[in-house]
C-alpha positions in Angstrom: 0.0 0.0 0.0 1.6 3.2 -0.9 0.1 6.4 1.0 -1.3 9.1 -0.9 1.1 11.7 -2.3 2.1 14.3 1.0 0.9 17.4 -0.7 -2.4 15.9 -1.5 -3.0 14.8 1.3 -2.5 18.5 2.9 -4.8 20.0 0.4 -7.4 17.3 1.5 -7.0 18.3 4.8 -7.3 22.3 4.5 -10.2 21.7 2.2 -12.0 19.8 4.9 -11.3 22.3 7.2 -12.1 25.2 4.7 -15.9 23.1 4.2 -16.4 22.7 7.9 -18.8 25.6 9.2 -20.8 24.3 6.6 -21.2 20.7 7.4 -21.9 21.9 11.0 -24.9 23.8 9.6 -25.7 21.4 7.5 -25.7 19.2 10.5 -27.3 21.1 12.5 -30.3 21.4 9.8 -30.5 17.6 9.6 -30.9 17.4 13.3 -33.5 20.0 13.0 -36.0 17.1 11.1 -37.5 15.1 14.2 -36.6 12.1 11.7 -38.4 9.6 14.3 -39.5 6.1 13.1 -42.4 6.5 10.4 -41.7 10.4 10.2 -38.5 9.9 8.0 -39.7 11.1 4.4 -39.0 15.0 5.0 -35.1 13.7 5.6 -35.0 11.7 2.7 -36.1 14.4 0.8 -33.8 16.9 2.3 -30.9 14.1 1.6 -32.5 13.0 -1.8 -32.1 17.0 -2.5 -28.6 17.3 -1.4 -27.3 14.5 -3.3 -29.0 15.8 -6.6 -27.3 19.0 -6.4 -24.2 17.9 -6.5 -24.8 15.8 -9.8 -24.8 12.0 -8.2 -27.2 9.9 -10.2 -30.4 9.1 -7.6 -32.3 6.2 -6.8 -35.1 6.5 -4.6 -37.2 3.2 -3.7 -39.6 1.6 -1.3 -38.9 -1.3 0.7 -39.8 -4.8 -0.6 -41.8 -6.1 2.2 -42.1 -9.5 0.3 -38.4 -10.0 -0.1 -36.9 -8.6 3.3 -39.2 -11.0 5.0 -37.6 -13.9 3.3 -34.4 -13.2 3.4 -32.4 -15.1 6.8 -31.7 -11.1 7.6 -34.9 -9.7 7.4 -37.3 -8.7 10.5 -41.0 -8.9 10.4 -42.8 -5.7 9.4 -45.4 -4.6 12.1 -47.5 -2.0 11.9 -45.1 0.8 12.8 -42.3 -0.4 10.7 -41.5 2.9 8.2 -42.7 3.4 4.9 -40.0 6.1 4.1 -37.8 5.6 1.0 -34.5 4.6 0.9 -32.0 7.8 -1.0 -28.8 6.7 -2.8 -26.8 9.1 -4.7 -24.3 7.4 -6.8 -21.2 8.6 -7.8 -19.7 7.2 -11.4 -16.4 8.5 -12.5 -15.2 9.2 -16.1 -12.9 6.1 -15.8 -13.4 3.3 -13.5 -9.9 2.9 -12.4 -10.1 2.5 -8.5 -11.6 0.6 -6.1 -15.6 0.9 -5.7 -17.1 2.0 -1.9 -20.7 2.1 -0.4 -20.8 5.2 2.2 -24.1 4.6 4.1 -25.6 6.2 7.4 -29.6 5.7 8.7 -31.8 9.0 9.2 -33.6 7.4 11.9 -33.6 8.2 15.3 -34.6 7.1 18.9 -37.7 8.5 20.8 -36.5 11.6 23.0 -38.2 11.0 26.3 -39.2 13.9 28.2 -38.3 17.2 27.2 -37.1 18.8 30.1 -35.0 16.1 30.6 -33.1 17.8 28.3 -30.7 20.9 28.8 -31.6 22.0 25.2 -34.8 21.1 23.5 -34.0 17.3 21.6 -34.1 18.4 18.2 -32.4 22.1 18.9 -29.0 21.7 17.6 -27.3 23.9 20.1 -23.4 24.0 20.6 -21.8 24.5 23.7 -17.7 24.6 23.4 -16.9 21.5 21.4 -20.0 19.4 21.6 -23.1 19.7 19.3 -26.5 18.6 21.3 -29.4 17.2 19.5 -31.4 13.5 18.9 -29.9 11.9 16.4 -27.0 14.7 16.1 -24.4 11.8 16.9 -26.3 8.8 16.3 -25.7 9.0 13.3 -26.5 12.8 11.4 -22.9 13.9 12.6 -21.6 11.0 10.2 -24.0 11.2 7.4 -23.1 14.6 6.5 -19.5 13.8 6.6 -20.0 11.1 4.3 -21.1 13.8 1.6 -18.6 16.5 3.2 -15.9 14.0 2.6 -16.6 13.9 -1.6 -17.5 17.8 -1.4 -13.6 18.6 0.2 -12.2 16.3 -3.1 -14.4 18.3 -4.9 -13.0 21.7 -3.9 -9.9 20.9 -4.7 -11.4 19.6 -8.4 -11.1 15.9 -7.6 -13.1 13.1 -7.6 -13.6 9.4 -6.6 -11.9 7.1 -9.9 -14.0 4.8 -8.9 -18.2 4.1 -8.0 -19.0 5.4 -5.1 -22.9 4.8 -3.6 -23.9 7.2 -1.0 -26.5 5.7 0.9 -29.0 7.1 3.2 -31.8 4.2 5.2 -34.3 3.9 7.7 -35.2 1.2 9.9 -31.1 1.1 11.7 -32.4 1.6 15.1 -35.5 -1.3 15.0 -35.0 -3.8 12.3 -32.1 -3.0 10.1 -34.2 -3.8 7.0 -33.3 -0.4 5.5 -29.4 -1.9 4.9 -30.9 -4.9 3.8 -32.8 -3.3 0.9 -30.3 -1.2 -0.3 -28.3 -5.0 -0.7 -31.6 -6.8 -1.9 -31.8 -3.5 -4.6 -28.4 -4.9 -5.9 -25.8 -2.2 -5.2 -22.3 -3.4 -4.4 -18.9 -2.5 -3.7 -15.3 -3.7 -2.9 -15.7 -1.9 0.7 -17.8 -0.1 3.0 -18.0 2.7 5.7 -20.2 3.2 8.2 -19.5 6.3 10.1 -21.5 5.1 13.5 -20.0 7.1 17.0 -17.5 5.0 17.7 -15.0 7.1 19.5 -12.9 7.3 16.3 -11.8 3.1 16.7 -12.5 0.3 14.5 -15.5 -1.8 15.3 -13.6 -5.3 15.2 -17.3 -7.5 16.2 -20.6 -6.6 16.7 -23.4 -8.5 18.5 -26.7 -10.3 16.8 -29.8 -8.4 18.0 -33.2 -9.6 18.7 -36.3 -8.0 19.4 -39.3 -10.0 21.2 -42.3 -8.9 22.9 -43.7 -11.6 25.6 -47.6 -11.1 26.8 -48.9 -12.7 29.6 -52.7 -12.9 30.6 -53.9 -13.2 34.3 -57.5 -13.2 36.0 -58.5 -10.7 37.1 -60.6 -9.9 40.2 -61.3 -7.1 42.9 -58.6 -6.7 44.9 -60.2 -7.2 47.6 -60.3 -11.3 46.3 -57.0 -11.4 44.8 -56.2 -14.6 46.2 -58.5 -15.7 43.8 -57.7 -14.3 41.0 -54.1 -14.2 39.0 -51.7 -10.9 38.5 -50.7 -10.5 35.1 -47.9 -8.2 36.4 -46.8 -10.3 39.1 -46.2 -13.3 36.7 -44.7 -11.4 34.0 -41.7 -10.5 36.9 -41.2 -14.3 36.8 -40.7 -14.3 33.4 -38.0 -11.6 33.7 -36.2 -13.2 36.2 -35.8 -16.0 33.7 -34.6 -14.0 30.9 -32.3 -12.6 33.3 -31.3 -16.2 33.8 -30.5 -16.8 29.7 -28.9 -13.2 30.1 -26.2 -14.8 32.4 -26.0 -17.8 30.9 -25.2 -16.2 28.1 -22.7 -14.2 29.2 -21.0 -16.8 31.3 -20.2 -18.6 27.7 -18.2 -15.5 26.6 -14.9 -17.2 26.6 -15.9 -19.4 23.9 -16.4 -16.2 21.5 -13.2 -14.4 20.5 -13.3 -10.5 20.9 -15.7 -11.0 23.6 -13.8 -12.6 26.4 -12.1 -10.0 28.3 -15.6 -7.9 28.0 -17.6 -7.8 31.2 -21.0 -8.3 29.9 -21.0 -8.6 26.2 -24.7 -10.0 26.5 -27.3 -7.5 27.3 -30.8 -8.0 27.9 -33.0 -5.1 28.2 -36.8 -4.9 29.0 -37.3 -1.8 27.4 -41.3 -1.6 27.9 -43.8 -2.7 30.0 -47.7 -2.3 30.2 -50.0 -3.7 31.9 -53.5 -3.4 33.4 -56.5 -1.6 34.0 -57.4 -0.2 37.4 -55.3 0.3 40.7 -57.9 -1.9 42.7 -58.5 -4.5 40.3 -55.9 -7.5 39.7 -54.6 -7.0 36.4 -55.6 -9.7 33.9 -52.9 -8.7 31.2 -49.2 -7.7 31.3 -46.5 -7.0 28.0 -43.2 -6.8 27.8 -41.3 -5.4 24.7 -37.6 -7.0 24.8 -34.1 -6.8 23.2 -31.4 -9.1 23.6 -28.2 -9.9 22.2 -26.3 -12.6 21.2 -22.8 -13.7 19.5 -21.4 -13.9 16.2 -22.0 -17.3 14.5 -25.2 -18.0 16.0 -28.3 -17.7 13.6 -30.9 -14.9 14.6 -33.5 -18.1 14.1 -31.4 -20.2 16.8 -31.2 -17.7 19.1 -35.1 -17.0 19.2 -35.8 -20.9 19.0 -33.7 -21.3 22.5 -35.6 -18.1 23.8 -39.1 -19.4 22.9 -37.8 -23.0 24.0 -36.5 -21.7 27.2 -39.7 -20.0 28.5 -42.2 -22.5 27.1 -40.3 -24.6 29.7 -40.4 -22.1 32.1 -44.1 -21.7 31.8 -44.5 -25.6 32.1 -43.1 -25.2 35.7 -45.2 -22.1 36.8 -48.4 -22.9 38.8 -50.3 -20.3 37.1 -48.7 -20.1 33.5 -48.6 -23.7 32.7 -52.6 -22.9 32.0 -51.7 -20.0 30.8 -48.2 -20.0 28.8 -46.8 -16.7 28.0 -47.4 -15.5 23.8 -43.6 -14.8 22.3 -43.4 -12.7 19.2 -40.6 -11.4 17.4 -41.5 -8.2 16.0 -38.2 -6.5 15.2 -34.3 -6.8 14.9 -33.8 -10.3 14.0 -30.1 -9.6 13.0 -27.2 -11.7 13.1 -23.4 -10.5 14.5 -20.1 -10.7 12.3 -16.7 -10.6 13.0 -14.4 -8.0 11.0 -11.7 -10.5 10.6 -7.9 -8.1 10.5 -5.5 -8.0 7.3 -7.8 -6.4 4.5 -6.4 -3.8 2.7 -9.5 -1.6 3.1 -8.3 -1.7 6.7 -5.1 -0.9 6.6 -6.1 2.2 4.3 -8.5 3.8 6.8 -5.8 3.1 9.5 -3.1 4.6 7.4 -5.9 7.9 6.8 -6.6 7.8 10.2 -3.4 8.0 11.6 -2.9 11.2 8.8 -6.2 12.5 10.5 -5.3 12.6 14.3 -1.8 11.2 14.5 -2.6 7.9 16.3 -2.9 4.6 15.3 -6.5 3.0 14.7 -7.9 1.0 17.5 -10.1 -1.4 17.7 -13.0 -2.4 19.8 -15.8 -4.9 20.3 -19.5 -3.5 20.5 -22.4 -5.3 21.7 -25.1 -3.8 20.0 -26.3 -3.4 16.6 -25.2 -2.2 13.3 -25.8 -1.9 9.3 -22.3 -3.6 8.4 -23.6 -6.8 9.4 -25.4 -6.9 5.9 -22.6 -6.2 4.0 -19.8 -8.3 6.2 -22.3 -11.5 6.1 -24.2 -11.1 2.9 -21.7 -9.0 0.3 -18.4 -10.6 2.4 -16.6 -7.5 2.1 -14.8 -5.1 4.2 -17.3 -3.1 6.3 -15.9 -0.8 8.3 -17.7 0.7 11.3 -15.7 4.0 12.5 -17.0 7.1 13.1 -16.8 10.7 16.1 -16.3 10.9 19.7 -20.0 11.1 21.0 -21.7 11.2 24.4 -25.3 9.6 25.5 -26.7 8.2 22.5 -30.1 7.1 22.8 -30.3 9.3 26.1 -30.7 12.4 27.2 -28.6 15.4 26.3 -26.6 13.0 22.9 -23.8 15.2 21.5 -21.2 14.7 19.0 -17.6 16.3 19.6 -17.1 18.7 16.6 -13.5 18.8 16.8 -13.2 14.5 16.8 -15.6 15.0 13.5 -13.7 17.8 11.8 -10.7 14.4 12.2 -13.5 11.7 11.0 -14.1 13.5 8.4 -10.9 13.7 7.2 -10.2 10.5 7.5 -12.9 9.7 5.5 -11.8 12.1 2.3 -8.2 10.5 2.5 -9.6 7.1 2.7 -11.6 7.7 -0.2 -8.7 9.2 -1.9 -6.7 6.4 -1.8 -9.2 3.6 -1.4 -10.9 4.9 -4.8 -7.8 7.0 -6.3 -8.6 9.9 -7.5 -8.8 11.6 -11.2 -9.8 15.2 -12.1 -13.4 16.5 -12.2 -12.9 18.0 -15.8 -11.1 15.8 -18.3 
């Protein structure tokens, strides 16, 4: 691998920082669109928009319900699974001399939660010192609009990719990761990818399987003032978490036998992340549901890993006075996503770690996280390079998320001399 020639590389790096109050704007306007599950499309339009302007070729499509669902990747559709479009802009040089790349990021953001539990309103893209506040600002707008940022700093300087670049903007990343699965099931591929996810500018090196299940139990009920008679919904739904919490350390107790997850304290986490249940204070409550993620290791099928979970309570419920006459309902009603394993040596990875070390002047690390993300469709369906690697960031999906604008002035960067040499470069005008 030979690096990129030293003056280039300094003109990439000046142009970046010449572009840079405008991708915060830009940033900041995309944080601005309360791009919430099902309330995508004004995003996509304001992406699809973007993209156009600057003279990529567009695709805009729907998701194919029928096809997702059978593919080993796909999640089931419920009713609030999002109809917004899918945006790619694609890039096509005059000669295709390089390598090609897929730059994706999702539009789709996590619930807020209360308001004032926030210093700054959730989407009011406000910057104190270094950090930029907003829902969605880190996870993951910061590292869409570097993405285009990126090709606009070759631009300035009157380059461009020598190769096919796809810039590709989804939905559905934060519940079923079908949006990355229909931009693969539309047929675009490339010889690598980057992800720009926070990441605390390091490598992601594995990445958990993900599952989604929602478990509803039914009680009798009766006036409280007879609830020895009758049967608490609630009550017997706290059983059934105490088992999961069971598989949960089971689970992790096995993390030895994964690589890259050994020396992690608890790689497996299972998190009830909503409960109902009920009717009336004085009355025993004759129904109880719990919505449910879990993860689980690389290697494992998504389909294994909810057969042992159905399995496992089923057998739970055998033994349970109550719910042996009344077994809990499992459904799976969102990620049903399997975990890779970025395996070291490819070249695509010693190119970002040779731009990253140009970027910030220290070698790329790399890290284990145990929670979802889109390069699973691309590491276990395209078997390419997908690299995950984006900003320094602080609370994602909580209160207060911000994005460090001085470690994503260095991502992008990175990213612009990672293109450079990953796709070589030729000049815009022939």
């Amino acid at each position: 691998m030979t690096p990129i020639d030293e003056t280039l590389r300094d003109a990439i790096q000046a142009s970046v920082a010449t572009g840079f109050g405008e991708q915060v704007a830009f940033t900041q306007d995309m944080i601005r669109l309360a791009s919430l599950r099902g309330a995508e499309h004004a995003i996509q339009d304001h992406v699809f928009r973007a993209l156009k302007a600057r003279g990529y070729a567009m695709d805009r499509f729907a998701m194919d319900r029928t096809a997702i669902e059978a593919h080993p990747g796909g999640a089931a559709f419920t009713p609030e699974h999002s109809d917004a479009p899918i945006v790619v802009g694609i890039h096509r040089p005059r000669t295709e001399a390089g390598r090609s790349l897929i730059l994706q990021a999702h539009v789709d953001v996590v619930p807020p939660g209360p308001a004032e539990m926030w210093t700054h309103g959730p989407f009011d893209p406000v910057i104190e010192g270094d950090w930029l506040y907003g829902r969605g600002g880190a996870d993951m707008k910061a590292g869409h609009v570097a993405n285009l940022f990126a090709l606009d700093a070759l631009r300035r300087i009157g380059m461009q990719p020598a190769a096919t670049v796809y810039v590709q903007s989804v939905v559905e990343e934060e519940s079923t990761g079908n949006g990355a699965l229909m931009t693969h099931l539309r047929g675009f591929r490339a010889d690598a990818v980057l992800i720009p996810e926070p990441e605390d500018e390091k490598l992601v090196r594995a990445n958990t399987g993900v599952l989604w299940f929602r478990v509803e139990v039914r009680g009798m009920p009766v006036h409280v003032r007879e609830m020895t008679t009758g049967s608490n919904a609630i009550d017997a739904t706290y059983r059934v978490i105490a088992e999961l919490r069971a598989i949960e350390a089971e689970w992790n107790a096995a993390k030895g036998e994964h690589p890259h997850f050994e020396d992690e304290a608890h790689p497996i986490n299972l998190n009830i992340g909503k409960i109902e249940g009920g009717d009336w204070a004085s009355s025993v409550p004759g129904w109880c549901r719990i919505d449910c993620r879990i993860a689980f290791y690389p290697g494992q099928s998504a389909a294994d890993a909810a057969r042992a979970i159905s399995e496992r309570l089923a057998a739970f419920a055998h033994a349970d006075t109550f719910l042996a006459n009344n077994p809990p309902r499992v459904t799976f009603n969102g990620f049903h996503a399997e975990g890779y394993v970025l395996e070291p040596g490819s070249e695509a990875e010693a190119v970002l770690g040779e731009a990253h070390r140009a970027a910030t002047g220290r070698p790329l690390e790399s890290f284990m996280t145990a929670g979802y993300l889109d390069t699973r469709v691309y590491a276990l369906y395209d078997r390419v390079p997908a690299l995950c690697y984006g900003p320094v960031s602080q609370n994602i999906h909580g209160f207060d998320e911000r994005v460090s604008l001085a470690s994503l002035a260095r991502i992008t960067t990175t990213i612009a001399l990672f293109i450079a040499q990953w796709c070589g470069l030729e000049p815009i005008e022939g």
